[in-house]
MOPAC internal coordinates of N, CA, C and O (Angstrom, degrees):
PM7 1SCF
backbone

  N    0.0000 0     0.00 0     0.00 0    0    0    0
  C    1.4469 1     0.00 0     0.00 0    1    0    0
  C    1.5316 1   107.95 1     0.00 0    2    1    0
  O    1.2310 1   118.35 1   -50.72 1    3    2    1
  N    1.3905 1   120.74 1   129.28 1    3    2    1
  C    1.3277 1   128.67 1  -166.99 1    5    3    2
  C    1.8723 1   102.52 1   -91.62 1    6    5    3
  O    1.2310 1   124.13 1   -30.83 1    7    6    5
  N    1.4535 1   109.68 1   149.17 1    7    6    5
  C    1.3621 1   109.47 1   179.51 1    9    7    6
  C    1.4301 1   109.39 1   -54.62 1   10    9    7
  O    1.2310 1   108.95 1   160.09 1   11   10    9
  N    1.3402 1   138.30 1   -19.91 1   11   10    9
  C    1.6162 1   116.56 1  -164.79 1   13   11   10
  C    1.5458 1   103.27 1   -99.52 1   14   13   11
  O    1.2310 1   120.92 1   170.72 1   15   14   13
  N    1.6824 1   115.84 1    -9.28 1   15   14   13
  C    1.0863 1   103.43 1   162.70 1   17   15   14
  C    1.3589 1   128.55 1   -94.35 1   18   17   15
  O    1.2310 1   131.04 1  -165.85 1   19   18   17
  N    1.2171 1    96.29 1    14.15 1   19   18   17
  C    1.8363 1   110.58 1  -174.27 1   21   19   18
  C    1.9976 1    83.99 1   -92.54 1   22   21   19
  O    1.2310 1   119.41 1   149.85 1   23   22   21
  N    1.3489 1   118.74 1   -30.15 1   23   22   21
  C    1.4769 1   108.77 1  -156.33 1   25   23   22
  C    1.8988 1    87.21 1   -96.44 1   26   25   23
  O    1.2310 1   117.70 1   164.94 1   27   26   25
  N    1.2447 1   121.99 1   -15.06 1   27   26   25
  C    1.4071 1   111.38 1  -173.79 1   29   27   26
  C    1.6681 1   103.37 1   -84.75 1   30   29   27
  O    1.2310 1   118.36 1   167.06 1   31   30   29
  N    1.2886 1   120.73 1   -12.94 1   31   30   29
  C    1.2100 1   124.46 1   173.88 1   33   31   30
  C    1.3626 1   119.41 1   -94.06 1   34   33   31
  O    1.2310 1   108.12 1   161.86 1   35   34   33
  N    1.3095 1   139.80 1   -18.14 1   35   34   33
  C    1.4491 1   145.70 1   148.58 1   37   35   34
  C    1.3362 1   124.44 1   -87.98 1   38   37   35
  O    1.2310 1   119.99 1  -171.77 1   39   38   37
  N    1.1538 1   117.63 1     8.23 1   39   38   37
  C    1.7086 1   143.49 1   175.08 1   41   39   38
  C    1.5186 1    96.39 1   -42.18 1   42   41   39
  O    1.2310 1   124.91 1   112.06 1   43   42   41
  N    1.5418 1   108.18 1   -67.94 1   43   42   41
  C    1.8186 1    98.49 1  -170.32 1   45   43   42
  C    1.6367 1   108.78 1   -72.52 1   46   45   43
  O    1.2310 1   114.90 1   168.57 1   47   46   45
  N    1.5681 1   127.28 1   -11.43 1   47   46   45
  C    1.3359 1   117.35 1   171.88 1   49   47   46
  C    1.2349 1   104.10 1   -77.36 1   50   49   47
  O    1.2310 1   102.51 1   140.47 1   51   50   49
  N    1.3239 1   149.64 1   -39.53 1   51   50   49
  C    1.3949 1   144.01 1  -166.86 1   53   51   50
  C    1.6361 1    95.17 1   -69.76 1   54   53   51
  O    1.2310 1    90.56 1   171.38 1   55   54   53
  N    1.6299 1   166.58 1    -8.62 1   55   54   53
  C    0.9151 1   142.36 1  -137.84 1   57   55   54
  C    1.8330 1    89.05 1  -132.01 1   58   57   55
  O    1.2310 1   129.40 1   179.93 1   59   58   57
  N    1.4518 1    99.48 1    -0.07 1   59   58   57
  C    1.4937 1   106.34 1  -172.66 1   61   59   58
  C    1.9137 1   110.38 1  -105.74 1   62   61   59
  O    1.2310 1   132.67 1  -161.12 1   63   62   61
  N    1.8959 1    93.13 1    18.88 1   63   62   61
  C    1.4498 1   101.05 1   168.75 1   65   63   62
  C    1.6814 1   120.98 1  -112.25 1   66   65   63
  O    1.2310 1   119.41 1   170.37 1   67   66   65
  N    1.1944 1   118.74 1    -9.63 1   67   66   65
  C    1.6302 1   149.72 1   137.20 1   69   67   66
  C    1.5128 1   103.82 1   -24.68 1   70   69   67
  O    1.2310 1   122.83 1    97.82 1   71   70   69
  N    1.1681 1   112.18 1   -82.18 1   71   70   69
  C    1.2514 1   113.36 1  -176.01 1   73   71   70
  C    1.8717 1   128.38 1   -39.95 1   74   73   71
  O    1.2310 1   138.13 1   118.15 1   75   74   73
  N    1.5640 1    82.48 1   -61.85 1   75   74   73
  C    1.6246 1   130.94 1  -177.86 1   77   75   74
  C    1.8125 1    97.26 1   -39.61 1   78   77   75
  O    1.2310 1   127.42 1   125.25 1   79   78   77
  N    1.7749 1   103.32 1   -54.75 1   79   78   77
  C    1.2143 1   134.90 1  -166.47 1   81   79   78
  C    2.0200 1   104.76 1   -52.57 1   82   81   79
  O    1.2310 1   137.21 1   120.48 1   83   82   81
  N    1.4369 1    84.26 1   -59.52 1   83   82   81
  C    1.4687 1    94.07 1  -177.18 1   85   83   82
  C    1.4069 1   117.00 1   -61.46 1   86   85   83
  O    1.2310 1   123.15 1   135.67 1   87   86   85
  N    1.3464 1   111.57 1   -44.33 1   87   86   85
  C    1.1631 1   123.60 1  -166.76 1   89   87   86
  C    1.4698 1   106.69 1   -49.80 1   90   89   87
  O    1.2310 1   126.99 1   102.54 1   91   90   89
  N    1.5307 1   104.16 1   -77.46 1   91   90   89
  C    1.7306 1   115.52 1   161.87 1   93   91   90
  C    1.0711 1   126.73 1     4.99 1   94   93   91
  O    1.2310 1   129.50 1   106.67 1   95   94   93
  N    1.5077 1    99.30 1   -73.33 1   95   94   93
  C    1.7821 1   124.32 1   169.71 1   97   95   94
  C    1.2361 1   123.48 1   -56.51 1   98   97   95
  O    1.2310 1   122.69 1   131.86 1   99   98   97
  N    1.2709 1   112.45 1   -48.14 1   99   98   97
  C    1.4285 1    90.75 1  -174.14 1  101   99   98
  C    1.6857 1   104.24 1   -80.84 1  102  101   99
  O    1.2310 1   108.87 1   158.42 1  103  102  101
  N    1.1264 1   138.44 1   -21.58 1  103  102  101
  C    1.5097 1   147.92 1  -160.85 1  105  103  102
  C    1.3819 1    92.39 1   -79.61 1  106  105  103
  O    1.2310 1   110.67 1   117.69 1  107  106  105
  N    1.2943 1   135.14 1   -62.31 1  107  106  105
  C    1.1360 1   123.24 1   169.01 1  109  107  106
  C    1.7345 1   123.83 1   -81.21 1  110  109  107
  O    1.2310 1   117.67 1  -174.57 1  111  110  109
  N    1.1048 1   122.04 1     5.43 1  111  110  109
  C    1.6244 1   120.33 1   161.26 1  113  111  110
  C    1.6565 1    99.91 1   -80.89 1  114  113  111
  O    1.2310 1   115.86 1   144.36 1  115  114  113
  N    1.2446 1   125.46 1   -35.64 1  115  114  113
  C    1.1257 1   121.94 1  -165.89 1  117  115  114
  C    1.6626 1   119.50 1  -101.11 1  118  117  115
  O    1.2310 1   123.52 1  -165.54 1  119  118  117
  N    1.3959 1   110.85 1    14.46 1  119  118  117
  C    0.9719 1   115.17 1   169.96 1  121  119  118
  C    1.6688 1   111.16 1  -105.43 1  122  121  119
  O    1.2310 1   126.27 1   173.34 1  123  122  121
  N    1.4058 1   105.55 1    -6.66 1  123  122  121
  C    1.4569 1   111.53 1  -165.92 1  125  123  122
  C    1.8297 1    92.29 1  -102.62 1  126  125  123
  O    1.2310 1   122.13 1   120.24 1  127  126  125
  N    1.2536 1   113.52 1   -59.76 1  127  126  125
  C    1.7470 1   101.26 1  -169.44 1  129  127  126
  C    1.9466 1   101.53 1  -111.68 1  130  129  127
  O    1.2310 1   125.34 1    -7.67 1  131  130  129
  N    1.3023 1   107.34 1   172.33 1  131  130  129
  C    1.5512 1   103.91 1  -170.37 1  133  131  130
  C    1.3654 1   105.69 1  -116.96 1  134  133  131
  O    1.2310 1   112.03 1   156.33 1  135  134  133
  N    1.3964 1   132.63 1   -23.67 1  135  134  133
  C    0.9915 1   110.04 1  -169.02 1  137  135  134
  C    1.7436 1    92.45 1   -87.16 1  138  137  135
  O    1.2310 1   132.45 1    -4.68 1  139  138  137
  N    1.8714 1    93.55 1   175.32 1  139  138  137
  C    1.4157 1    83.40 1  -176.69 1  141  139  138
  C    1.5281 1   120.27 1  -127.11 1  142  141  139
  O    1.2310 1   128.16 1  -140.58 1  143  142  141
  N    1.4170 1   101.90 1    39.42 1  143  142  141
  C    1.6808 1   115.91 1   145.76 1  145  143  142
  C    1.3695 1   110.52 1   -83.89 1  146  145  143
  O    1.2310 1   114.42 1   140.03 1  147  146  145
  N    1.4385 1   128.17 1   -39.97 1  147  146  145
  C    1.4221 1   115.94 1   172.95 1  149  147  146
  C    1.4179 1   113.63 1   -79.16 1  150  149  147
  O    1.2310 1   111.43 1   174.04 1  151  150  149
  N    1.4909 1   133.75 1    -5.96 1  151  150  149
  C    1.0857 1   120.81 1   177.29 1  153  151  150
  C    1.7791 1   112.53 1   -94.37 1  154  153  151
  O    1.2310 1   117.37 1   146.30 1  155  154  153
  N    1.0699 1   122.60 1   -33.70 1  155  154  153
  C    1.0266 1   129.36 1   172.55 1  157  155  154
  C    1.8202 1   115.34 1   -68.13 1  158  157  155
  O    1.2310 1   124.66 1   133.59 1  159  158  157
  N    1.4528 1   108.66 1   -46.41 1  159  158  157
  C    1.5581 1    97.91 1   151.76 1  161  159  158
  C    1.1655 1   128.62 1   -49.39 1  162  161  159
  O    1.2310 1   109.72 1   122.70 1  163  162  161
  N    1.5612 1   136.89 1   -57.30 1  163  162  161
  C    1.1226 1   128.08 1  -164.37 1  165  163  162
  C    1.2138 1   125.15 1   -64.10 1  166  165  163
  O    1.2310 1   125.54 1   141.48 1  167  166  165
  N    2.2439 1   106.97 1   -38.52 1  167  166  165
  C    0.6878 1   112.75 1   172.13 1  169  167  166
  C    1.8039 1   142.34 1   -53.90 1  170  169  167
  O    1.2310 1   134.37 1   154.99 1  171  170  169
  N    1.6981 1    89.81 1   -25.01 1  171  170  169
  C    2.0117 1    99.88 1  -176.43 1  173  171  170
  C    1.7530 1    69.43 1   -82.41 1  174  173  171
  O    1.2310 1    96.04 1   105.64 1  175  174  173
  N    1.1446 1   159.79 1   -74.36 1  175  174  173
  C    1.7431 1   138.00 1  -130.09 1  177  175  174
  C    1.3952 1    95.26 1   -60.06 1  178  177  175
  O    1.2310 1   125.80 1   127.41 1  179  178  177
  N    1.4623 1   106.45 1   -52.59 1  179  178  177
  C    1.6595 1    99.22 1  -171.61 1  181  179  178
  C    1.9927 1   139.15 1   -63.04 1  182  181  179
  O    1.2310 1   140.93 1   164.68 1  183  182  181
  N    2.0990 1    76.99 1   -15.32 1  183  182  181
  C    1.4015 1    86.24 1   171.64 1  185  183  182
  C    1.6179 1   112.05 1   -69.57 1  186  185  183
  O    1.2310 1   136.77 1   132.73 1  187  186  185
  N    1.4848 1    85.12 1   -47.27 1  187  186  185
  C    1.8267 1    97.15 1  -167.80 1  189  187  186
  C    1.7365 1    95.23 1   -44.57 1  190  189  187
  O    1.2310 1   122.74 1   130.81 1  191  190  189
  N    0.9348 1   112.35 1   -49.19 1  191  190  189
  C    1.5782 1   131.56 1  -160.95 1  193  191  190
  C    2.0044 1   103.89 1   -47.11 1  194  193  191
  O    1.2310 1   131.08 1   121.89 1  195  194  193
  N    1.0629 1    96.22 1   -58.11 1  195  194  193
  C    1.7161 1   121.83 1   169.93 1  197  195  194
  C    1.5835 1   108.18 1   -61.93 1  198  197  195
  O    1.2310 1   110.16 1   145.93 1  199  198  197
  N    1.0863 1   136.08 1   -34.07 1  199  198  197
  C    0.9819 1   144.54 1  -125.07 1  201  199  198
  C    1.9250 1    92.02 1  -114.82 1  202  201  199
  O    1.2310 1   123.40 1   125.26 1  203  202  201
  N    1.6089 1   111.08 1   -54.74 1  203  202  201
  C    1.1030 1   141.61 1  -157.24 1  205  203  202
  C    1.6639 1    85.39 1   -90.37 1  206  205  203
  O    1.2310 1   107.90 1   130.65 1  207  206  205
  N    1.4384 1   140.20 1   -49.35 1  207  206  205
  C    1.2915 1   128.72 1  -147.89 1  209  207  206
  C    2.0199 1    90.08 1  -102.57 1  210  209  207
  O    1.2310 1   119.93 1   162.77 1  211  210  209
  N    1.5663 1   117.75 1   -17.23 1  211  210  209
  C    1.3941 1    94.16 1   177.81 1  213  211  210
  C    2.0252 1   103.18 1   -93.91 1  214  213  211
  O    1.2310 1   110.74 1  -157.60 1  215  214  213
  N    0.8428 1   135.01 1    22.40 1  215  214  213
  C    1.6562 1   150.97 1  -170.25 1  217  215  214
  C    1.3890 1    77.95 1  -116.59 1  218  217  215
  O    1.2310 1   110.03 1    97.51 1  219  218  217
  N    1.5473 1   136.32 1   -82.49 1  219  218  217
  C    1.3198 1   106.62 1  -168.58 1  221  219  218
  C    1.6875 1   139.00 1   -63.75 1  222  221  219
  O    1.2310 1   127.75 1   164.80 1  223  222  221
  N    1.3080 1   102.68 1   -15.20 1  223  222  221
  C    1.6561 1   118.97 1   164.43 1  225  223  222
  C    1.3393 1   100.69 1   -50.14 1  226  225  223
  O    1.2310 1   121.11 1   110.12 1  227  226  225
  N    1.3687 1   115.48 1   -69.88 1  227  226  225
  C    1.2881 1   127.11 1  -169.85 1  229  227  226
  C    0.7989 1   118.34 1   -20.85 1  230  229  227
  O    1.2310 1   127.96 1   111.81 1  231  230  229
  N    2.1555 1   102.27 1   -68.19 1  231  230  229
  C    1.5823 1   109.45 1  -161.65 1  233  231  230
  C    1.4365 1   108.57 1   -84.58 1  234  233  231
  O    1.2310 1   112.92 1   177.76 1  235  234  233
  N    1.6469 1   130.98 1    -2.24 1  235  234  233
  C    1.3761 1   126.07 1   150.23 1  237  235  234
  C    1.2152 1   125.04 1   -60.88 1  238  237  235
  O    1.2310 1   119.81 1   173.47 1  239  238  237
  N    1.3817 1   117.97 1    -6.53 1  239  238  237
  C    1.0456 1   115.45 1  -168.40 1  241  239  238
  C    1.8135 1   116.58 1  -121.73 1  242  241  239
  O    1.2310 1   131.65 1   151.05 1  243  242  241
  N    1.2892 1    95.12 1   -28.95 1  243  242  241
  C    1.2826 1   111.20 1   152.31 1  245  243  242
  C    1.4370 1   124.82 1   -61.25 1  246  245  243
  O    1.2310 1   118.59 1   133.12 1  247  246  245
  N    1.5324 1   120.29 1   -46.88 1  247  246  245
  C    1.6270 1   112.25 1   159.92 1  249  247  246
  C    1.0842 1   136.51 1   -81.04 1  250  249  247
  O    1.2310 1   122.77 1   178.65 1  251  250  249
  N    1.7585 1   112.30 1    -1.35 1  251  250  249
  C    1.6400 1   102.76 1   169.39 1  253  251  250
  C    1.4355 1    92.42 1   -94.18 1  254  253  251
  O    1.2310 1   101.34 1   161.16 1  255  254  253
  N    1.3382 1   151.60 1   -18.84 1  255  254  253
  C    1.6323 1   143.61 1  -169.01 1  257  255  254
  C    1.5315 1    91.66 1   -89.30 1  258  257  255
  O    1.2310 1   104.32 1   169.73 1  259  258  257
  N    1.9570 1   146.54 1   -10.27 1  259  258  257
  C    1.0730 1   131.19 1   166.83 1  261  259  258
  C    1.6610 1   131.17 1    -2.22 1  262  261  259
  O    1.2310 1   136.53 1   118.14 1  263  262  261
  N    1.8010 1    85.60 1   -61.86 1  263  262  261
  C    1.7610 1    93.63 1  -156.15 1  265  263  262
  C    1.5855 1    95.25 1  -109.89 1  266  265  263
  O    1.2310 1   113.05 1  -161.00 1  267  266  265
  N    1.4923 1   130.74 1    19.00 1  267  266  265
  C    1.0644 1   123.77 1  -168.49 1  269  267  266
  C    1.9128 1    99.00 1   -82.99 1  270  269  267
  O    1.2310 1   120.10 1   180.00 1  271  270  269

């Protein structure tokens, strides 16, 4: 079984980290400042932030499992 069909078969679980993503962020952006220009800022940086560092897990992890 080749890696992209390993990723075409967890396709609808990966779209259930979007959500997950936001959620996070804003729950903890908004526990830290009150108004909600700073919470809503921090929160899209922190998504991006989450967002950007589990895509690179991935693809570390996706190219060392390549040839497995």
């Amino acid at each position: 079984m080749n890696a992209w069909s390993l990723l075409a078969q967890s396709e609808n679980i990966l779209w259930y980290i979007l959500p997950l993503a936001v959620g996070i962020s804003l729950v903890y952006s908004a526990s830290r400042y009150e108004e909600t220009d700073s919470v809503l800022r921090r929160a899209m940086r922190l998504f991006f932030q989450i967002t950007i560092f589990m895509f690179v897990v991935f693809s570390v992890l996706w190219v060392l499992s390549y040839r497995l």
